[in-house]
C-alpha positions in Angstrom: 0.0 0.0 0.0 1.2 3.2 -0.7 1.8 6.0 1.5 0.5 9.4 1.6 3.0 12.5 1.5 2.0 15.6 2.1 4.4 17.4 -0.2 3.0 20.6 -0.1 5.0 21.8 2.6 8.3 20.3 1.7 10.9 22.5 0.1 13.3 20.1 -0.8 12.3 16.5 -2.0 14.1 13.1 -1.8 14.0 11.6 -5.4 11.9 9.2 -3.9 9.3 11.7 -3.3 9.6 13.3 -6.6 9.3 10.0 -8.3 6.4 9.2 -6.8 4.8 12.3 -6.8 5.8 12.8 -10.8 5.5 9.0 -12.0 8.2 9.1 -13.6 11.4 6.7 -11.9 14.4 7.5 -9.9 16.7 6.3 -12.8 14.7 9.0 -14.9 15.1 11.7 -12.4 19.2 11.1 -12.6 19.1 10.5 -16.4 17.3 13.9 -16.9 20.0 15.4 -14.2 22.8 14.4 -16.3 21.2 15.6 -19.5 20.8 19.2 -17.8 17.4 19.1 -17.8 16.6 19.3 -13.8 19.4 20.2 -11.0 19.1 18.6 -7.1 21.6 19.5 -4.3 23.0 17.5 -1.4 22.4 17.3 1.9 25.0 17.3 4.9 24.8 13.4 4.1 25.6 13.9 0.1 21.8 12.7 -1.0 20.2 14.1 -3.7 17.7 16.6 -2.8 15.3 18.6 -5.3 13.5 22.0 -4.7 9.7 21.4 -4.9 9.6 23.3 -8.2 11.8 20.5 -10.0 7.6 18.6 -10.2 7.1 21.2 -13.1 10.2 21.0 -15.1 9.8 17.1 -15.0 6.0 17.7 -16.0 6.8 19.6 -18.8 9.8 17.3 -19.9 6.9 14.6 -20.1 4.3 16.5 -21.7 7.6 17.8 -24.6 9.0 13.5 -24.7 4.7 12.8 -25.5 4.1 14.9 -27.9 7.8 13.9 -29.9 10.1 16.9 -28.3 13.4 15.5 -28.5 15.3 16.0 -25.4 18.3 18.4 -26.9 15.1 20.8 -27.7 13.5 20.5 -24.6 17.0 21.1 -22.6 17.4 24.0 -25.3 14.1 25.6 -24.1 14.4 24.9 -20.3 17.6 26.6 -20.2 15.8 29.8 -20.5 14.3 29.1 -17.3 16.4 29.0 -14.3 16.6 25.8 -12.3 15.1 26.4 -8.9 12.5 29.0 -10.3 8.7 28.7 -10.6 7.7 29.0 -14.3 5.3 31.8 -15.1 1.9 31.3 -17.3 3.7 33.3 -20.0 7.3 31.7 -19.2 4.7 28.3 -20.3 3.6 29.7 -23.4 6.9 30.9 -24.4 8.3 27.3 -24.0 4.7 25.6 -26.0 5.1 28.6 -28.6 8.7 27.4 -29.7 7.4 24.1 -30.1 3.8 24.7 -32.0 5.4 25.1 -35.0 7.4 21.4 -35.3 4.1 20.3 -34.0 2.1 21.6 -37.0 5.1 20.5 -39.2 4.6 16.9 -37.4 0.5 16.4 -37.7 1.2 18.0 -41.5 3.1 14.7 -42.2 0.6 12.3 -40.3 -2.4 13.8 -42.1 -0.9 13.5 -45.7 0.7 10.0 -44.7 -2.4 9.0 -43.6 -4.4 10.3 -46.5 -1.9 9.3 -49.2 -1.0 5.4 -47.4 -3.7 3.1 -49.5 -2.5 4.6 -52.9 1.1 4.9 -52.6 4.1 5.0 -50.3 4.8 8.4 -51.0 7.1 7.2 -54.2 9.4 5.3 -53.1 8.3 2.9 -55.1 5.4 0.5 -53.5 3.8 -0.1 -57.2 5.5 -0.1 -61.0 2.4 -0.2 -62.2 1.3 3.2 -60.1 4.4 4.9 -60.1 4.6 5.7 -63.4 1.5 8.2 -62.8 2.9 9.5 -60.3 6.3 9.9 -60.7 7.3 9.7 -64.4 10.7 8.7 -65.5 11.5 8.7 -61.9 12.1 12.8 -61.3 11.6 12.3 -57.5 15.4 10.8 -58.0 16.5 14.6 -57.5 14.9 15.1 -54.2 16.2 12.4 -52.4 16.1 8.9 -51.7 12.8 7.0 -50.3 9.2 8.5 -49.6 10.1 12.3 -50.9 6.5 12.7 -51.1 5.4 12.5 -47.5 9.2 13.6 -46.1 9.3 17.0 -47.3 7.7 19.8 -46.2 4.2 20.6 -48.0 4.2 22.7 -50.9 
């Protein structure tokens, strides 16, 4: 059975208590420390200890990995908030504003792979018998190798 914590009035949390609290595991929690995404601190005893507001950045670091952030971005963006600090509403839609547009980019690729996936693998070639309709004498060559339909951008 799990215990109850009242972290609330806790400044600094064991990464026990921030695992629990966050879901996310204690070999995350030291994975995203070495990556320079969250900080801790020791205590007289040299254990980890995390300010309370570490819950946020590891919230947002989960929301980012969800939605396909890689982590290089999401330590980019984070930087520009200082460890230890409570993020701000528009200190939030500064970071979510950076990312919209790789987001748009992202469903932009879904939604024409998903459209385009019964006729054609986006020339690459799935059919000889289709691909000449679609890409005559082979002039997707020039753009690149594989599915150059569905990996570049839109036109």
């Amino acid at each position: 059975m799990k215990k109850n914590v009242n972290f609330a009035n806790k400044k600094e949390l064991t990464p026990g208590e921030v695992a629990q609290r966050s879901g996310v595991a204690v070999s995350a929690l030291h994975f995203y420390e070495e990556k320079g995404l969250i900080s801790s601190s020791r205590n007289g005893g040299n254990q980890r200890r995390y300010h309370r507001d570490v819950l946020r950045r590891v919230a947002v670091i989960k929301i980012a990995q969800r939605i396909g952030i890689p982590l290089s971005t999401i330590g980019e963006s984070l930087m520009q908030i200082p460890a230890g600090k409570r993020m701000s509403a528009r200190e939030w839609r500064a970071l979510t504003s950076q990312w919209r547009a790789e987001l748009d980019r992202r469903i932009a690729t879904l939604t024409r792979l998903r459209d385009e996936l019964d006729g054609c693998i986006g020339c690459g070639c799935l059919s000889m018998a289709q691909c000449p309709l679609r890409n005559p004498d082979d002039r997707l060559s020039i753009q690149g190798t594989g599915a150059v339909l569905l990996q570049n951008d839109p036109p």
